[in-house]
C-alpha angles and dihedrals in degrees: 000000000000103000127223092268111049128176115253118187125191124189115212135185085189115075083192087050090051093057092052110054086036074062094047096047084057098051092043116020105026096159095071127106090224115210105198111199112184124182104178096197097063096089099038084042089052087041091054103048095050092253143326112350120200073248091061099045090050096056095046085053091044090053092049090056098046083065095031078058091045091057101261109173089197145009140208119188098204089194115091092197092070099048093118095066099065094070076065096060096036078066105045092047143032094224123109111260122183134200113233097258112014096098088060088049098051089048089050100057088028084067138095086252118123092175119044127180123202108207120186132152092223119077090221085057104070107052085042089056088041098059108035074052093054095043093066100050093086090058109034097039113007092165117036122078122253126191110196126200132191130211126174127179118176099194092077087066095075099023111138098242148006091275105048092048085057092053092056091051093053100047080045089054091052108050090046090059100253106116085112097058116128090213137011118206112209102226096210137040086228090081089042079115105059092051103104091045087049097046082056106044084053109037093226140095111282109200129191136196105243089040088053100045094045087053080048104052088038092066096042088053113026102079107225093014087121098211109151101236095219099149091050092034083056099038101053 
């Protein structure tokens, strides 16, 4: 029986990534015994080579068994680059394992939003967060309709505080035209901290990746929490 306070792990290639979903796991699953792995070459190594190698696969698999060994009752990988490994381990063990934002995702088009805006400071960001978005689509909402904007601003990458990077976000959101959205997803864990001052300059959720995967894990591996699993229900 999995007991109230399971092991998480999350492997990380960010040491800020890693602060902020140790931070998330406190606010919303703080239950959790939370195992932090962190290998900073994963993303310059990926960088370097143009992209994920059979070599760098292996050694994300590798690192996933090294804390599936060590007990781990659930996993998040926080780095997006490394998504696709997860179908692997889905494979290799029955133990929950997130992307880093797909519970944020399957909330997002769950949900009751017709019109969801995906908000991030670096230019890569924003495809990759389009179409992980747009992949689970098929299987979260295949028939309701969903209309997706984009805003970047890359000045919120190197604004001073929380608040001036949500400022940013939201300028960004409106002149993209998505100041009528009904939710903005912060593509990376980097503007977890400008959630709140977003959430308030705009008047709508603002939902993040590590917030959304701890709320999902909790529910997998807290027995009563009552939590509905869709990200996991609809990934395995």
């Amino acid at each position: 029986m999995i007991d109230s306070h399971p092991l998480v792990a999350m492997i990380h290639a960010v040491p800020a990534g890693a602060r902020i979903a140790q931070e998330a796991f406190a606010r919303e699953f703080p239950q959790a015994t939370v195992w932090n792995v962190l290998d900073d070459r994963l993303l310059d190594d990926a960088r370097d080579a143009g992209g994920l190698t059979d070599a760098l696969r292996r050694r994300m698999v590798r690192l996933i068994g090294h804390v599936m060994d060590g007990g781990a009752q659930g996993l998040l990988l926080t780095c997006s680059s490394y998504g696709e490994v997860v179908d692997t381990a889905r494979a290799l063990w029955d133990v929950p394992v997130l992307k880093s934002d797909e519970a944020m995702f399957t909330a997002a088009l769950a949900g009751p939003y017709r019109r969801i805006a995906v908000v991030a400071s670096t230019p890569p960001a924003v495809p990759a967060a389009v179409a992980q978005l747009e992949a689970l689509i098929p299987a979260v909402r295949p028939d309701r309709p969903v209309d997706i904007v984009t805003a970047l601003s890359e000045d919120a990458a190197v604004a001073g505080d929380a608040e001036a990077t949500a400022r940013h976000l939201a300028d960004a959101l409106q002149a993209a035209g998505g100041a009528d959205a009904d939710v903005v997803l912060l593509a990376q864990y980097s503007l977890t901290p400008a959630r709140e001052a977003l959430a308030d300059l705009v008047g709508v959720p603002v939902l993040d990746g590590a917030g959304a995967a701890a709320r999902e894990l909790r529910g997998l591996l807290v027995p009563g929490d009552g939590h509905t699993a869709t990200a996991s229900a609809v990934a395995r």
